[in-house]
N, C-alpha and C positions, 0 to 999 in steps of 0.2 A: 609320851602322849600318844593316844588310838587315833583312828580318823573320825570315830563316832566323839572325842574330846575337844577336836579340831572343829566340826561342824558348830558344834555347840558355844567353842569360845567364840567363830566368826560370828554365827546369831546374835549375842549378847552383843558384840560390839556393832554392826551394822545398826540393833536397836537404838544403841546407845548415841551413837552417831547422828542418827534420823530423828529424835526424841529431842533435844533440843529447838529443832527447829520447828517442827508440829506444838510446842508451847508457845512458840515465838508467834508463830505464824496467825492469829486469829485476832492479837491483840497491839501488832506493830502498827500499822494502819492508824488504829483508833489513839494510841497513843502517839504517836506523832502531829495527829487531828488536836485532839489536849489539850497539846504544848503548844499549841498556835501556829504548827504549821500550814500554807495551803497543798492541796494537792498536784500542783505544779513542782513545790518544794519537796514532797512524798518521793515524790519520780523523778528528783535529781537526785537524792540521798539514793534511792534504790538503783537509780540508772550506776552511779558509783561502786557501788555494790557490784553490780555487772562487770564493770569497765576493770575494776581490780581483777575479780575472777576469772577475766580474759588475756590477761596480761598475764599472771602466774598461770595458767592450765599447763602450759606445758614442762616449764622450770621446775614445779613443784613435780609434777609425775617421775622426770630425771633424776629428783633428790632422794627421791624413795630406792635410786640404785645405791645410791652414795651413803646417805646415813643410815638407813635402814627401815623397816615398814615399822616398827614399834616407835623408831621417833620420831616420827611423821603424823601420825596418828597420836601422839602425845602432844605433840606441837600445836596440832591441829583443836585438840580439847580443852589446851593452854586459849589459845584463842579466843577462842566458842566462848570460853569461862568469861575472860575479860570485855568480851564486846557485849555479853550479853549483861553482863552487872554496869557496863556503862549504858546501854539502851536504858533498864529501867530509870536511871536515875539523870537523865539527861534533859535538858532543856530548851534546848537552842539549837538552831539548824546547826550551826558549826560541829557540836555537839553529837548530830547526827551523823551530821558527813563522815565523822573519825570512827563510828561506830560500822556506819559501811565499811569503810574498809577494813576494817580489826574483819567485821565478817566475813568479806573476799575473801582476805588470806586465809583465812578461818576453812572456808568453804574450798580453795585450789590445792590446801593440803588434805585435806581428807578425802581429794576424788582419787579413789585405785588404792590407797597401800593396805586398809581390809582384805580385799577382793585378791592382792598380788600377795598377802601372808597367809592367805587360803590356801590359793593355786600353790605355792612355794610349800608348804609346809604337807599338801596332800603329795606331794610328787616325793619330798622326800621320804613319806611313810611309806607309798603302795608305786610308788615308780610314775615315769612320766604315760602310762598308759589308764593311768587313774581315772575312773570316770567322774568330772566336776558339777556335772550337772546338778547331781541331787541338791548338791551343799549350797551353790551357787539361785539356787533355785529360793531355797528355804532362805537366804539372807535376804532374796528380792521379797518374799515372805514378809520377813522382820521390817524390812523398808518399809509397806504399807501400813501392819502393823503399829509401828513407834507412829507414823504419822498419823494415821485415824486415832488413834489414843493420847498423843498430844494436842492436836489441835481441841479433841473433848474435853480434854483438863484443863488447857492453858484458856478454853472458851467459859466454863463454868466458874473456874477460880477466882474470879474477880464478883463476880457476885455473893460466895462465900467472905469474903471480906469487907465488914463495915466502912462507910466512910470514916479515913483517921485512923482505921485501924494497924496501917502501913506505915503511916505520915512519920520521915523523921525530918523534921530542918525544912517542909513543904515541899521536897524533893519525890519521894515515895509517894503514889495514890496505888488505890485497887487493879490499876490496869499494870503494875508495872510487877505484881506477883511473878503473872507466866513467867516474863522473863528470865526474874530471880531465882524458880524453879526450873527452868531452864538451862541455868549455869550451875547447879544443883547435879542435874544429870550429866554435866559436860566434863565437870570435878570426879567423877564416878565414874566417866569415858577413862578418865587422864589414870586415873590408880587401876582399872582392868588395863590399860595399853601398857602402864610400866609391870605390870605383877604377873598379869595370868597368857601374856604372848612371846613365848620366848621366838627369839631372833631365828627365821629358818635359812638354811644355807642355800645363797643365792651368787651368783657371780656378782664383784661389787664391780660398780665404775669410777672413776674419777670425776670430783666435782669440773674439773678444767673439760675433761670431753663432755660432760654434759653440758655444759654452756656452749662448748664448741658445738653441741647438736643443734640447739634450740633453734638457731636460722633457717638451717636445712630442715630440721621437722618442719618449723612453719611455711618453709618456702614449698616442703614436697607436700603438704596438707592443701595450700591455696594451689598448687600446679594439680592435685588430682581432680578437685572438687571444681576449677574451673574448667580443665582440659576434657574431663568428659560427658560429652553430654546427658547422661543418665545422673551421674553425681552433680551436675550442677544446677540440675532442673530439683534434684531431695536436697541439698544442700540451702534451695529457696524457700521449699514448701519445711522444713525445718525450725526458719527463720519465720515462717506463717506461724509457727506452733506459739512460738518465743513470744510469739504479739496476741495470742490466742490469750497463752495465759495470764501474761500482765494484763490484760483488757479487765479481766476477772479480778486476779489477786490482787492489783493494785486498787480499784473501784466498788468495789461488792461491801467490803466491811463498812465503809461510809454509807452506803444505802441499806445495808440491813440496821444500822443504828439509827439511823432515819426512822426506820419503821417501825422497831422494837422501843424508841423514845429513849434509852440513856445509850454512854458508850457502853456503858458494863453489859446491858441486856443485848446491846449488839454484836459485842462478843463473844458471848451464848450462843447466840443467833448464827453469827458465820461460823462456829464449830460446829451445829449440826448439820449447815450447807455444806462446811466443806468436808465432814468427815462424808455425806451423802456422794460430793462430788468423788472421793476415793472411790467407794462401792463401785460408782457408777465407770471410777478405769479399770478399776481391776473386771467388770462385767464386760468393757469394751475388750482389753486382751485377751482374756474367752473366747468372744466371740468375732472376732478379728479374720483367724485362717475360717471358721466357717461365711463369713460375708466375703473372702476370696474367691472361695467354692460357686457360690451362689453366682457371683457376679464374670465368674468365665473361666478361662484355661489357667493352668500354673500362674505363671508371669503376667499375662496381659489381666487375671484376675485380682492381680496382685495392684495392680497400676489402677482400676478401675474402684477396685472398693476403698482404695486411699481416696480417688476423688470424694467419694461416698463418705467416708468419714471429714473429710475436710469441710464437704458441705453442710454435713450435719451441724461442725462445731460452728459454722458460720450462722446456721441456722438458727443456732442455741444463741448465740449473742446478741441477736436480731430479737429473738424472745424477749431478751433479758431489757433490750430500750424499746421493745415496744410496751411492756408491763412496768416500764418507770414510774408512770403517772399512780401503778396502784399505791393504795395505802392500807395497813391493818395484816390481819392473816392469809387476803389472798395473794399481795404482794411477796408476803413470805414464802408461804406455799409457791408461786409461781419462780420465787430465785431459784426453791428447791428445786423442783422440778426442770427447768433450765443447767440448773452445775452438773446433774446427775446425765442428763443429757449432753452435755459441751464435752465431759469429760468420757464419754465412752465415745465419743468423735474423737476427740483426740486421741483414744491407745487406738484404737480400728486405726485412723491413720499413720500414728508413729508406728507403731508394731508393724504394720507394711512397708511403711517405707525405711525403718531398718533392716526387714528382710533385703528390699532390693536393694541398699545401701550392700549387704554384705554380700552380693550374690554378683554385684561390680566391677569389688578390690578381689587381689589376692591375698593368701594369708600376709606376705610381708607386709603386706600396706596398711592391712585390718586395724592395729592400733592408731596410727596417724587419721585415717578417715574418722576412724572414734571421738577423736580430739576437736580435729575440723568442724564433726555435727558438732560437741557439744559449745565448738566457740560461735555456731548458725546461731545457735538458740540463744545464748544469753546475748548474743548481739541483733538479735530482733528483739529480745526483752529489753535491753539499754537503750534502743532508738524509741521503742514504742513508750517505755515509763515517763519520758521526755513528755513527748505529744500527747499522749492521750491526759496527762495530770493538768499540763499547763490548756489542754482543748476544754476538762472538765471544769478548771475553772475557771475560762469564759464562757463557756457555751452548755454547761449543763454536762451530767455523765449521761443522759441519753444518750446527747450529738456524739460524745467519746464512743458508745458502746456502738452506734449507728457506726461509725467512721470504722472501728475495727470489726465487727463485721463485712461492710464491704471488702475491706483489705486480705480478710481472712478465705473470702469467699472467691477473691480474685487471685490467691496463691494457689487455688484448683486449676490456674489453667497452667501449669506447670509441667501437668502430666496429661496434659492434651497431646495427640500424636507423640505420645514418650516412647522414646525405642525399649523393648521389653529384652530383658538380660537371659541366662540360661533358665530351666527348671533348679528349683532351691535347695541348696547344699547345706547339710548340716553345720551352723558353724562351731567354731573351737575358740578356743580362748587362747589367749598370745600369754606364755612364761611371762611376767614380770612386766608384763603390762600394766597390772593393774585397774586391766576395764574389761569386764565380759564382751565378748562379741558380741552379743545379745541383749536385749533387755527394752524396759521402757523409756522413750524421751523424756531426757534431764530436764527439772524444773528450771527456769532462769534462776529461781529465787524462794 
């Protein structure tokens, strides 16, 4: 194997990886709506989702010493495969609950053993002085990618399929295609992870010390992220992001079906919102280090234009319930305009405050901080799926999107008087980590 073979195999599999859930993603919502759930019950099923995927982040990272990055990533497409063939054809909240979680698990093993059979496989071709970036670079690439190209298809395909044209036993309607296609690619994940990744040599661990870690990871991840002032104030503004996005993803599909008049046309509808909403993070990551520039020195530039984007994204949701009331093309038009907007707030402010996340720790600690954010996030997504489902369905998803805007708007003061760190260090990626240093805030969901 070359390294231009190795880039290539990580690409296909990052896509492959990201590609189920960009089908899932436009038409879960709407089918859970269906089946007669309310949106109270949406945002326990999803909060579940969460609460698994927080509970394994760490265990599963450790297993990837232990068995190794190919069975992990096979595991992980076994998964994908089965949760997402029981979503389509599911019925009943219970039904749903067990699909969360099949996802969790689904979702805590495929976070890092790509990214850790990258790094491992480049070091053993061209040495540990290899440059990762490029390759590293191009799978975040592929990430965007599989997701703006699933959520298109998995948002269209349902309208290509007739009423009945699905139906077996009343189980199967047109919304539960994506899905099915979805488990389609996860199947396709699972035969490139067994075939085209061979195993790179890595120091293995012991399943016994890794469970012996798992305390001390957690306990040195909540000792850093409380004990320092700088980590504990991005650690909050994190968990703002986690409530940013369920405000959106969990809410939006039900109002653009509103608008559009079936589920089917509504998830049309929210794939060309959300593939817009992508455009519009990959535009904010862009433009991120220049709105540091703009807004002051190294660090304190750095602290100020995170406010700037916090605000924005608060701003963006305040949009999105004040144009509740519309109906027709401008309501559409105005969601669009809003996602594409919420979401270049949010890389402008994640992309900042990962920089000063990393510019904090040192390298030993770089992966444990990694883990910490991403447990911010999905546990501002698990509290917020709660309240805002159950606030939507009594009070309207205005009140919801009102209420998480304010919330969103008041995680800016986090970085009021925030003590500013050194000028920004290039970062590096930790051996068998599993997680770039680097990159954009993990979705909850």
């Amino acid at each position: 194997m070359t390294a231009r073979s190795a880039v290539r195999r990580y690409m296909l599999v990052t896509f492959l990886t990201w590609l189920p859930m960009g089908l899932m993603l436009p038409v879960m919502v709407l089918l859970m709506t269906e089946r007669g759930l309310s949106l109270a019950q949406i945002g326990l099923c999803v909060t579940v989702f969460s609460l698994v995927t927080i509970g394994l982040e760490l265990p599963t990272g450790g297993l990837a010493d232990v068995l190794g990055r190919r069975v992990l990533l096979a595991a992980s497409a076994v998964f994908t495969l089965a949760a997402l063939i029981l979503l389509a054809v599911s019925t009943t909240l219970w039904m749903f609950l067990v699909t969360g979680v099949i996802k969790g698990v689904a979702r805590a093993l495929s976070s890092g053993p790509a990214t850790a059979w990258y790094v491992d496989t480049l070091h053993e071709l061209e040495g540990r002085d290899a440059d990762l970036r490029p390759g590293l670079a191009r799978g975040g690439v592929m990430e965007s990618v599989a997701l703006a190209a699933g959520v298109l298809v998995g948002g269209f395909a349902p309208l290509l399929i007739p009423p009945g044209g699905v139906v077996a036993s009343g189980v199967l309607v047109p919304l539960s295609a994506p899905p099915l296609m979805g488990a389609v690619a996860a199947g396709v994940l699972l035969v490139v992870a067994l075939v085209a990744l061979p195993e790179p040599a890595h120091r293995r661990r012991s399943l016994g010390s890794v469970l012996r870690d798992v305390p001390a990871t957690i306990g040195e991840g909540v000792r850093l992220a409380v004990a320092g002032p700088v980590l504990r104030r991005l650690m909050l503004a994190t968990a703002g992001a986690g409530v940013a996005l369920t405000a959106v993803e969990l809410l939006t599909p039900g109002r653009l079906a509103e608008l559009a008049g079936t589920a089917e046309q509504g998830s049309t509808a929210y794939a060309v919102v959300a593939a817009l909403g992508f455009a519009g993070s990959a535009a904010g990551s862009a433009l991120a280090p220049g709105v540091a520039r703009m807004a002051g020195g190294p660090a304190g530039g750095s602290v100020r234009g995170a406010v700037a984007g916090t605000v924005l994204t608060a701003l963006s949701v305040g949009a999105l319930a004040a144009t509740a009331g519309l109906t027709g093309s401008a309501g559409l038009v105005s969601a669009g305009v809003a996602y594409v907007v919420l979401f270049a707030g949010l890389s402008v402010a994640g992309l900042l405050c990962l920089e000063m996340t990393h510019n904090a720790v040192g390298a030993a600690q770089r992966t444990t901080i990694t883990s910490t954010g991403s447990l911010a996030i999905q546990s501002g997504g698990a509290l917020s799926n709660l309240v805002f489902g159950a606030l939507a369905t009594g009070a309207g998803t205005a009140a919801a999107w009102w209420t998480a805007a304010v919330m969103i708007l008041a995680s800016a003061l986090v970085f009021v008087r925030m003590p500013v760190g050194p000028r920004p260090r290039p970062a590096m990626v930790q051996e068998g980590s599993g997680r770039p240093a680097s990159g954009p805030v993990a979705r909850p969901q």
